[in-house]
C-alpha positions in Angstrom: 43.3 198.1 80.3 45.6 200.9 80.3 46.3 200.0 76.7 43.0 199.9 75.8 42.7 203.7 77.5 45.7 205.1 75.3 44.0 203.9 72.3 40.2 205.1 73.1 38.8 201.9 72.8 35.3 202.4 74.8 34.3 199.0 74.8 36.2 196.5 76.2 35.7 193.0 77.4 37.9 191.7 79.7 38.2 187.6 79.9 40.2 185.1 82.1 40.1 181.6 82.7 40.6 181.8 86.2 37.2 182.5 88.2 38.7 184.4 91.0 40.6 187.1 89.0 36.9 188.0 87.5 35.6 187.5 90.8 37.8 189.8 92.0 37.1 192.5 89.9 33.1 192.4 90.3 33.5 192.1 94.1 32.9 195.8 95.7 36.4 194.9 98.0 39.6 194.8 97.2 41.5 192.0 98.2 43.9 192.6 100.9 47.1 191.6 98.8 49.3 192.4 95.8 46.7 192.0 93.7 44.8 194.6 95.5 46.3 197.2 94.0 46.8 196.1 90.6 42.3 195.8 91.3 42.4 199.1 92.5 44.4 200.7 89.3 42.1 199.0 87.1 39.0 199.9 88.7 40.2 203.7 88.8 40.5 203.0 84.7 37.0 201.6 84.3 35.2 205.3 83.8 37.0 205.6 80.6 35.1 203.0 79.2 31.3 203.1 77.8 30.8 199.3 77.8 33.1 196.9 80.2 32.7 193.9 80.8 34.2 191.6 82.9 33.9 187.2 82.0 35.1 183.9 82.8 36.1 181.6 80.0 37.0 178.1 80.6 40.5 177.5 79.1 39.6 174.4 77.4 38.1 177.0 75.3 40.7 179.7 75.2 43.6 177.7 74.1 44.4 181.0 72.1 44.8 183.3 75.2 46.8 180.8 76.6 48.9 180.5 74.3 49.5 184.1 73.6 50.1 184.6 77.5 52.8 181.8 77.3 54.5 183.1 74.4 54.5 186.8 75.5 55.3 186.1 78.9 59.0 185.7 76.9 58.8 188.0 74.3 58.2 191.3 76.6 58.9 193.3 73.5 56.0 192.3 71.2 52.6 193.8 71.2 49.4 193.1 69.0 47.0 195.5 68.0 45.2 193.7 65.1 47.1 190.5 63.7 48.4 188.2 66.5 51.3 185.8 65.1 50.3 183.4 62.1 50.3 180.4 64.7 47.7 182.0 66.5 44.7 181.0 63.4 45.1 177.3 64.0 44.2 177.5 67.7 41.6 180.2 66.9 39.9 177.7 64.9 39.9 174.8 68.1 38.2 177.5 70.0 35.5 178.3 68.0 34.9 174.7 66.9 35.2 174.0 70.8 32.7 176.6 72.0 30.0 175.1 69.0 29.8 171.8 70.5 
């Protein structure tokens, strides 16, 4: 989200597969752990925003984000803006074709 600040996007939608992370962010308390404050810093950065929205996606349908997790969780060094890696198209494709049917 921070990002997303620095470069004045004012809409943002913010998607996980995992239910209680979205959960967590919607629910008016923060939880009483690590993650608590990484929910409170994010919250603080939600006025900069015009639109934000917070969703679940099932992963079987977000292969993509997955995969880009997985793959920067070892390339700290690499950020996309506008063109994720080439690889990235095929799975794009799954997902869309997966979310039609």
């Amino acid at each position: 989200m921070r990002n997303s600040q620095m470069m004045l996007f004012l809409n943002l939608i913010v998607e996980s597969d995992l239910q209680n992370v979205i959960y967590t962010f919607t629910d008016a308390q923060s939880p009483l752990s690590y993650m608590g404050t990484i929910v409170d810093d994010c919250r603080l950065l939600t006025c900069h925003f015009q639109n934000l929205q917070f969703a679940h996606i099932r992963r079987e349908v977000n292969q993509a984000a997955h995969y880009l997790a997985k793959y920067a969780s070892s390339h700290h060094e690499n950020v996309w803006i506008e063109d994720a890696p080439n690889y990235i198209d095929v799975i794009l494709t799954f997902d869309l074709l997966s979310n039609t049917l």
